[in-house]
C-alpha positions as CSV (number, residue, x, y, z in Angstrom):
1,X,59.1,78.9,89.0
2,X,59.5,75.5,88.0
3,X,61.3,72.8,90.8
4,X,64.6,71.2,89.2
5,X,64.8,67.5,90.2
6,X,68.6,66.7,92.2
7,X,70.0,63.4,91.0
8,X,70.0,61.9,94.6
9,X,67.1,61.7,96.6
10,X,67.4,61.7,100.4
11,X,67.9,58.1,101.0
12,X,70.6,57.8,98.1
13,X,72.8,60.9,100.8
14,X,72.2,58.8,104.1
15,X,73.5,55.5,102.0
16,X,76.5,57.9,101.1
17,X,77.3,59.0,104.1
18,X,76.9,55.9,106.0
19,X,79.1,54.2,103.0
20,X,81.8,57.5,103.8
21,X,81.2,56.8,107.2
22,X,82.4,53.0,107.0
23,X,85.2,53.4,104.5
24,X,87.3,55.7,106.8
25,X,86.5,53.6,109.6
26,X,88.5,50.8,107.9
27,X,91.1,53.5,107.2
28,X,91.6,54.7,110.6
29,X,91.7,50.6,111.3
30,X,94.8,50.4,109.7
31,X,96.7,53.4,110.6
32,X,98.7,53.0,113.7
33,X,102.6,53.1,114.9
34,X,105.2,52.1,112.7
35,X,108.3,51.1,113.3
36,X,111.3,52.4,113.9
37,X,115.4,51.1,113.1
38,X,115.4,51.0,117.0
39,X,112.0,49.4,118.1
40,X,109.9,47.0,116.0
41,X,106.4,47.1,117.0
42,X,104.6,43.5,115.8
43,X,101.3,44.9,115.9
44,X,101.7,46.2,112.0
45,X,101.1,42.0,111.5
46,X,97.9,42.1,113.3
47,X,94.9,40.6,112.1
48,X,93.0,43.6,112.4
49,X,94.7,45.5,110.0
50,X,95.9,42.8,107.9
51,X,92.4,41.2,107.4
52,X,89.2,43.3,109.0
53,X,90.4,46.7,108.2
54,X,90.8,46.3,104.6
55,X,87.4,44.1,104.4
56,X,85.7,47.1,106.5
57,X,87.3,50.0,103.7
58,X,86.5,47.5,100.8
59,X,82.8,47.1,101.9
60,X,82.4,51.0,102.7
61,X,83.2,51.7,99.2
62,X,80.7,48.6,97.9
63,X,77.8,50.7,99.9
64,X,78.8,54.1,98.3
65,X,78.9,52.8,95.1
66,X,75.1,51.3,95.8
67,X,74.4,54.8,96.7
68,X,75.0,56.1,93.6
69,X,72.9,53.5,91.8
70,X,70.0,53.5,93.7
71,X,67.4,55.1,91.8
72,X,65.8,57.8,93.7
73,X,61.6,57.8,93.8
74,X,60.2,60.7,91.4
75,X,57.2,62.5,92.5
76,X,55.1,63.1,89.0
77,X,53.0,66.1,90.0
78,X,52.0,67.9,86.9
């Protein structure tokens, strides 16, 4: 039976996962309470998820998209 060759090789899925990994992190960074017509909560201006949540998401998806280009070492046994 001949072996089919997978586009990804096992480091390109750990890259993707960590890459996953970090990209919600940033999301879950920036979730939080809202506010309401009876309470404003000022921590929707916070610098956290202004500034570092949105770099964290932005860089998670940089390190995805370098685990689908990394090209995956072929073993030529014939």
């Amino acid at each position: 039976m001949h072996n089919k060759e997978l586009a990804f090789g096992p480091l390109n899925y750990i890259v993707l996962a960590a890459g996953i990994a970090i990209a919600v992190i940033g999301l879950i960074m920036m979730s939080g309470n809202g506010t309401t017509e009876e309470a404003f909560n000022p921590d929707i201006f916070s610098d956290m998820r202004i500034k570092v949540a949105p770099i964290t998401t932005l860089l998670g998806f940089i390190v995805v998209i370098a685990a689908i280009l990394i090209k995956p070492k072929r073993n030529n046994k014939e």
